[in-house]
C-alpha positions in Angstrom: -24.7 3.8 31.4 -23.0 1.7 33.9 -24.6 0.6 37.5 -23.1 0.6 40.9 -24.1 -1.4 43.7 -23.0 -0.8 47.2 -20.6 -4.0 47.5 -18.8 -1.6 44.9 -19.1 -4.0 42.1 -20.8 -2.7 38.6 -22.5 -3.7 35.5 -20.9 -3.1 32.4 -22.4 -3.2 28.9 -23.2 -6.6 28.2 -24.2 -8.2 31.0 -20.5 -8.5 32.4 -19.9 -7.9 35.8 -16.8 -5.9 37.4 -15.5 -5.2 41.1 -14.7 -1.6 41.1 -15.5 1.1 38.4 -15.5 0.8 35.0 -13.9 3.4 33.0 -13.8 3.8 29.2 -10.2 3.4 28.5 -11.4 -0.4 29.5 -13.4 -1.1 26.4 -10.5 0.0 24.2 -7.8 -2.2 25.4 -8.0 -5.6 24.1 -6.3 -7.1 27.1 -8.9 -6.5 29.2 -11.7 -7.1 27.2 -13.1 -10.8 28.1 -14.5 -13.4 26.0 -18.3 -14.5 25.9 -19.7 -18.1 25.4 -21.2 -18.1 22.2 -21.0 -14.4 21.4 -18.5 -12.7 18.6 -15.9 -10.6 20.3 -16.2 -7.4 21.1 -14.6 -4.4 19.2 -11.8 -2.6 21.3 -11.7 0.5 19.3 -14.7 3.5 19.1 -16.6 3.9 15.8 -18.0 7.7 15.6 -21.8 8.5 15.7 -24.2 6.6 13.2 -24.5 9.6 11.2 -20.7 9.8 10.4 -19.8 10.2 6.8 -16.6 8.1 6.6 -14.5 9.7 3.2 -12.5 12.7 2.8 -14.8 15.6 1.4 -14.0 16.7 -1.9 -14.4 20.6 -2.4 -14.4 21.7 -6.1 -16.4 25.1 -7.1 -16.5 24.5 -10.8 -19.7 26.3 -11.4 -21.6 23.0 -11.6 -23.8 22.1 -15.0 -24.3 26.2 -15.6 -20.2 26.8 -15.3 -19.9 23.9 -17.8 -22.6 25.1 -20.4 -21.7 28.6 -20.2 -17.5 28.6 -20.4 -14.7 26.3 -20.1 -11.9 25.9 -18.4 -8.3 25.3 -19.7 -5.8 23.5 -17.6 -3.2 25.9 -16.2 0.5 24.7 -16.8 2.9 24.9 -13.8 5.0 27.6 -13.6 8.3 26.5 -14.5 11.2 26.3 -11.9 14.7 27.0 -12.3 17.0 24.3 -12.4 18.5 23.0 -9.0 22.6 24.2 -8.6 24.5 21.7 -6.6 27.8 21.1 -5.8 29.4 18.3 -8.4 31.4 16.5 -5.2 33.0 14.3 -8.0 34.9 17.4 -9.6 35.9 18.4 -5.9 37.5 15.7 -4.6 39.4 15.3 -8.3 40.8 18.6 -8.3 41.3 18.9 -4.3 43.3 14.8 -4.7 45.2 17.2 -7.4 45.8 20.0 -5.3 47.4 17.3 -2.7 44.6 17.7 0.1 45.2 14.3 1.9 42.9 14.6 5.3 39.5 15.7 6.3 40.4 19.0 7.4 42.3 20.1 4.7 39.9 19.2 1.8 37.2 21.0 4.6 39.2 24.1 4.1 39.7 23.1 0.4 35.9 22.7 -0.3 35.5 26.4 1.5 37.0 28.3 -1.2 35.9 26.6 -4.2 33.0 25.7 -5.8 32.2 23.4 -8.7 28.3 23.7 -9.2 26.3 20.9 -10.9 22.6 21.7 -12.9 20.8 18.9 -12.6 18.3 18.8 -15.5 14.4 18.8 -14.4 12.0 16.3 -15.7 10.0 18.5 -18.1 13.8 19.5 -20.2 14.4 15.8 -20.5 11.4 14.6 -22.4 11.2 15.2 -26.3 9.7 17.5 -28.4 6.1 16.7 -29.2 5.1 14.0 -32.0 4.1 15.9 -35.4 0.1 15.6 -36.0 -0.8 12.5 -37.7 1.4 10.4 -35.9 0.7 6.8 -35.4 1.7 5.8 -31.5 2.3 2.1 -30.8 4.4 -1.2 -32.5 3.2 -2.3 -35.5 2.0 -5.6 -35.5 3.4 -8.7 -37.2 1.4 -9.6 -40.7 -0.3 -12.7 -40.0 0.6 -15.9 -41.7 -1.5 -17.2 -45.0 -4.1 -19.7 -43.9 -3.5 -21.7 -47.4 0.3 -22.2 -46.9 0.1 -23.7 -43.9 -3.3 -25.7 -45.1 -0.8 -27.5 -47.9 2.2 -27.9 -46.2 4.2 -25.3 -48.1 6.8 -24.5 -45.5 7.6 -28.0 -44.9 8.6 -28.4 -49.1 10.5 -25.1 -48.8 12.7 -26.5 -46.0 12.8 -29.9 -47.8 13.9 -28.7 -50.9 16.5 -26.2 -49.3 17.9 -29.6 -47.6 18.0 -32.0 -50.4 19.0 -29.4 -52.9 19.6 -31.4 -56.2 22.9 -29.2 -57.0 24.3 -31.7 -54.7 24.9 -34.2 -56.9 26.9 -31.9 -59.8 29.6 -31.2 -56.3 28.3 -27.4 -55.9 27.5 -28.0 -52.1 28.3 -29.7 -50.1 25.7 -33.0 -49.0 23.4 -32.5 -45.5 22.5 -36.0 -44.8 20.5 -37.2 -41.6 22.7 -39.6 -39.3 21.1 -42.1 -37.1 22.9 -44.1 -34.7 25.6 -41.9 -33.7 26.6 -41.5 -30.1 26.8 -38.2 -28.1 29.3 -37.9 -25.7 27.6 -36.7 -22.1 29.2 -35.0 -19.4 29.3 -38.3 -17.7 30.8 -40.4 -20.4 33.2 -37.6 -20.6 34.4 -37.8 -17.2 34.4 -41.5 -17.3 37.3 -41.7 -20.1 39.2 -38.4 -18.9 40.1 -39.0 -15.0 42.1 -35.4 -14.1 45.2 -36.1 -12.2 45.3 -34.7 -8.6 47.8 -31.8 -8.2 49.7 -31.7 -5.2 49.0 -28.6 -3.1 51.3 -26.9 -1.0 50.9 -25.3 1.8 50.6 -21.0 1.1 53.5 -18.8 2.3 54.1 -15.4 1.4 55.7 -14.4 -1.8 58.9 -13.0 -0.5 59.8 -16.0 1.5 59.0 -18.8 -1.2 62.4 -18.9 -2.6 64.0 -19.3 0.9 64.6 -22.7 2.8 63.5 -23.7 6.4 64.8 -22.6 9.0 63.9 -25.0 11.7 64.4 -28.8 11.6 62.5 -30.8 13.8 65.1 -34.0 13.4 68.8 -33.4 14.0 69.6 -35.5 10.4 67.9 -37.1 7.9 68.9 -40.6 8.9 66.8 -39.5 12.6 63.8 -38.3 10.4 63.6 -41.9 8.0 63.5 -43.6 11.3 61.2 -41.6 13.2 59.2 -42.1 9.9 59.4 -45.8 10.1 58.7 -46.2 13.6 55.2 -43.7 12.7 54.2 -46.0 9.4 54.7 -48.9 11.9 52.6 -47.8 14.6 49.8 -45.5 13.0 47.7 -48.8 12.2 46.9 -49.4 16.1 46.0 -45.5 16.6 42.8 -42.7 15.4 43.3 -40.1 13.1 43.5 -39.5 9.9 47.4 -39.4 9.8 47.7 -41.8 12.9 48.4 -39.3 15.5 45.6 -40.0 18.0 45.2 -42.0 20.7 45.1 -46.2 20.5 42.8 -48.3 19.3 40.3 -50.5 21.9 39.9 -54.4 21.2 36.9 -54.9 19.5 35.0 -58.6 19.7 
């Protein structure tokens, strides 16, 4: 238990002292729980009575070894439900999109007055019949290769002699030989020889108006626009930009 002094301070467990009363909601807050030099922190949460049981209780009157010597018990199956009957919404919004229902409130009024129900299959009705007796459960397992063929090299002949076949030289197939020396193309090399040509892109307008010609001309003839253009290819080397259109150049030492 706590003690109080009259200056209204008091002692709380551990040795810590507080001004004012202590009250157990303290000890559960971690905020207000302090640290102590060269102590483990204290838990902020209440643990039940030393003679707790921690668990959940498992209650099962099967009789105990007397039950079990004197009967058995079967296992109960589960009574079997009936089958779920929903409505198929797939089959209702076909035939109400047939029907010509094209807003909320008519396929509301629609959906009133007719129903297209939809048995959904349970678990149990979906698995198969059980296996006959004397069935063998499982994947059968791959027959291991012969020690002694692999011990004298006996694949390596079979693929020799299916490569070199001597029919070869009568003309009956044709003849597999090994080449050495030859040179793969890479995706590199490739790219190195075959240089794609750049395809000019131009600018997206819709499809109706592709056909058609401008409208608006920003010069009042051609012979004004190949001068302007001059005058631009003249001065775009003193100015920023990509195209030439920014502001000029400063003198640079």
């Amino acid at each position: 238990m706590a003690s109080y002094s009259r200056q209204g301070t008091q002692s709380a467990p551990g040795g810590e002292r507080r001004v004012g009363a202590t009250r157990r909601t303290m000890r559960e807050n971690p905020l207000l729980i302090s640290p102590e030099l060269g102590k483990v922190r204290r838990a902020s949460y209440a643990l039940p009575e030393d003679q707790h049981t921690y668990g959940v209780k498992v209650v099962k009157n099967d009789g105990g070894a007397i039950g079990a010597i004197g009967h058995w018990d079967y296992g109960v199956p589960p009574a079997r439900t009936q089958p779920r009957v929903r409505r198929d919404f797939i089959k209702l919004n076909r035939a109400a999109a047939n029907a010509g229902m094209t807003n909320a409130r008519e396929l509301y009024q629609f959906s009133a007055i007719h129903e297209f129900p939809r048995i959904e299959k349970s678990a149990r009705s979906a698995r198969s019949t059980f296996p006959q007796p004397g069935t063998t459960f499982g994947k059968k397992t791959k027959p291991s290769t012969p020690l002694w063929n692999v011990m004298e090299n006996k694949y390596q002949h079979e693929w020799i002699e299916k490569r070199y076949d001597p029919r070869e030289s009568e003309g009956e197939l044709p003849a597999i030989r090994p080449r050495y020396g030859d040179v793969y193309e890479t995706h590199a090399s490739l790219l190195r020889r075959h240089v794609e040509t750049p395809q000019e892109q131009l600018p997206w307008r819709m499809e109706r108006y592709r056909s058609l010609p401008g409208r608006v001309e920003t010069f009042r003839s051609e012979l004004a626009r190949e001068h302007a253009m001059a005058a631009h290819s003249l001065d775009r080397v003193a100015r920023t930009g990509t195209i030439g259109h920014g502001v000029y150049n400063t003198a640079k030492s």
